[in-house]
VOVORO-708425 format. One record per residue (C-alpha): residue number from 0; x, y, z; residue in three letters. Coordinates in pm, 1 decimal. Each point is the difference from the previous one (the first is absolute). Last residue first. Layout:
BEGIN
PT	NUM	X	Y	Z	ALA;
...
This chain:
BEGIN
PT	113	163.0	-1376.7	-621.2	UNK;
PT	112	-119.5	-275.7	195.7	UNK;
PT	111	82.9	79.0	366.0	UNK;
PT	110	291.7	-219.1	31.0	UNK;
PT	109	122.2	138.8	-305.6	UNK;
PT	108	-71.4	335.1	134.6	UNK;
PT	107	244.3	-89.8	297.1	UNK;
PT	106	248.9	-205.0	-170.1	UNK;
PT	105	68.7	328.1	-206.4	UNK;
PT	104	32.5	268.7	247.3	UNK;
PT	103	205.9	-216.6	191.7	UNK;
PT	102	199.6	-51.6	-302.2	UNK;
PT	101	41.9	366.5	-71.8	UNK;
PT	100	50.5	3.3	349.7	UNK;
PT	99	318.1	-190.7	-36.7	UNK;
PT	98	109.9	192.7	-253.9	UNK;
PT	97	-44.2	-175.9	-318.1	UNK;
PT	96	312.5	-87.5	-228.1	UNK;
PT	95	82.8	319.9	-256.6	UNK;
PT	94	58.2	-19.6	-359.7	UNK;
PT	93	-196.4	280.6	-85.0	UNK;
PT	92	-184.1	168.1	343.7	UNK;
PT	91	-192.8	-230.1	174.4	UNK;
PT	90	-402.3	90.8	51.9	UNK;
PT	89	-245.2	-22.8	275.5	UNK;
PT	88	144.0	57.8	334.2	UNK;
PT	87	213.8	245.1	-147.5	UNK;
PT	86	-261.5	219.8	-116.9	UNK;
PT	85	-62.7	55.3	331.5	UNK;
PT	84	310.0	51.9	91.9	UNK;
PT	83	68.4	271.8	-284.4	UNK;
PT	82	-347.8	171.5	102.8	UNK;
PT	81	172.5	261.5	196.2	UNK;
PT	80	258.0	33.1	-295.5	UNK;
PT	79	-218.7	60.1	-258.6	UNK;
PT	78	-224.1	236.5	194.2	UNK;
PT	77	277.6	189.8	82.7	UNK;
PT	76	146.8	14.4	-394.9	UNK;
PT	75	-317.4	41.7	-112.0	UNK;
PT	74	-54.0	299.4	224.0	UNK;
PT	73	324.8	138.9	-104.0	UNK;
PT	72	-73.5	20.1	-370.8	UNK;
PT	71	217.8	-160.5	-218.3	UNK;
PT	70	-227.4	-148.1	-214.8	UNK;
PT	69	-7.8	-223.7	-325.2	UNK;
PT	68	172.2	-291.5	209.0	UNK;
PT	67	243.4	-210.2	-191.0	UNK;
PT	66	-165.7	-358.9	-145.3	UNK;
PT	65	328.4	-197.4	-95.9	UNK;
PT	64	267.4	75.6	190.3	UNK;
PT	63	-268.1	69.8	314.1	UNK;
PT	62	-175.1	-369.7	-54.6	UNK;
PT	61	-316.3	35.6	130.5	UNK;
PT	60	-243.5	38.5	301.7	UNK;
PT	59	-225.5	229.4	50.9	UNK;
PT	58	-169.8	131.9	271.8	UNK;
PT	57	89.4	370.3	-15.1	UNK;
PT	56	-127.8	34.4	-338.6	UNK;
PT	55	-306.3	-197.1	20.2	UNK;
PT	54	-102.5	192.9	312.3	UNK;
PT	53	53.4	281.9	-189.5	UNK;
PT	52	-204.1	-65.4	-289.6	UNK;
PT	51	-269.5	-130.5	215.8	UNK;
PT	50	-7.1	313.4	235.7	UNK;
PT	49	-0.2	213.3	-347.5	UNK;
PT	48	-255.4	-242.0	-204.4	UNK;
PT	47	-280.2	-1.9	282.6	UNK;
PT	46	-194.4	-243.3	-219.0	UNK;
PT	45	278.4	-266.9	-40.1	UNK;
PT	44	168.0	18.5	384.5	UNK;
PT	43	-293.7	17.9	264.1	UNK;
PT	42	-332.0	-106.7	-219.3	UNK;
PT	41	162.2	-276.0	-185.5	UNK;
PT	40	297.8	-118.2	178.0	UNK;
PT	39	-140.3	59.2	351.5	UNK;
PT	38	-383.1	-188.8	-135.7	UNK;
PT	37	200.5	-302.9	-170.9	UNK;
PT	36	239.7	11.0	301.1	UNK;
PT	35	-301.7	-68.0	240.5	UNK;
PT	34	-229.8	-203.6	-174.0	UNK;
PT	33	316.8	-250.5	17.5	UNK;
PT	32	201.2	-114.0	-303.5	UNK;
PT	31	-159.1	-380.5	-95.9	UNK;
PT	30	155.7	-293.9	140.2	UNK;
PT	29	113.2	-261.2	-200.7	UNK;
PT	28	144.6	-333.1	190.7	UNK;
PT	27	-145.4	-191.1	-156.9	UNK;
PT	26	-153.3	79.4	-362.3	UNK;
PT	25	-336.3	-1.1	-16.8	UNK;
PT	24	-192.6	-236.2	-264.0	UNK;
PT	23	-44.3	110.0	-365.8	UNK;
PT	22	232.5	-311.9	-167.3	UNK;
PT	21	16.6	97.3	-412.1	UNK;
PT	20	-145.9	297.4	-131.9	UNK;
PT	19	-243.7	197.1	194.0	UNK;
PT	18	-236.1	222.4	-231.0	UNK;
PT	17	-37.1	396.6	146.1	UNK;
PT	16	-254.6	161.9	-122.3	UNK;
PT	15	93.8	411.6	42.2	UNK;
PT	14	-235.0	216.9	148.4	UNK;
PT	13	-56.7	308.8	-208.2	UNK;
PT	12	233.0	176.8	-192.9	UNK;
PT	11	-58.9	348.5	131.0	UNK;
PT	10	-167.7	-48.4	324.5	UNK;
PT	9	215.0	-318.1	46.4	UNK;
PT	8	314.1	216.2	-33.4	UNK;
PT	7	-117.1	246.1	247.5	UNK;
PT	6	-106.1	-188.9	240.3	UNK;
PT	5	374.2	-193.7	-26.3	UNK;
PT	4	139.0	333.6	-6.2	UNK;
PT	3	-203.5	91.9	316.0	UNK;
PT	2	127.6	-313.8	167.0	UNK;
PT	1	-199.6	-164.8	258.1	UNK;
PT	0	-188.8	-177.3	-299.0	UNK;
């Protein structure tokens, strides 16, 4: 119920009964998405729909043949390219072996749990 929508929805629906189907014990290693990143991605990016929309714009990551960028703007363009290593640490372009902190990156928050 940290979601608004989710308030929302249950305000409007109500609650829904849920009815567990075959083995209903934790899966190992799940961790849920911290308090954090719910509350960032939820008050931060989806409610303030400008900073969000830009954020989401500069941050990601697809395949440029296939997905071209609607805007040509210069400030897309910098922010794009400031967050480019960022971004690298997380994705691989098409066809592309990880970077070596792409892996780094990855060992790291599989070490962690995510």
């Amino acid at each position: 119920m940290i979601s608004q929508y989710m308030r929302l929805a249950v305000k409007a629906f109500g609650k829904p009964r849920i009815q567990f189907l075959g083995d209903a014990s934790m899966y190992r290693p799940w961790l849920n998405v911290p308090v954090a990143l719910v509350l960032f991605t939820h008050k931060g990016l989806d409610a303030n729909y400008h900073f969000g929309n830009l954020f989401y714009h500069c941050c990601a990551q697809m395949d440029r043949k296939q997905f071209k960028l609607k805007s040509n703007a210069l400030h897309i363009k910098l922010l794009r390219r400031l967050t480019l290593p960022v971004r690298r640490m997380f994705f691989n372009f098409t066809n592309e072996r990880p970077t070596w902190y792409n892996r780094l990156v990855s060992r790291a928050l599989n070490k962690l749990g995510y």
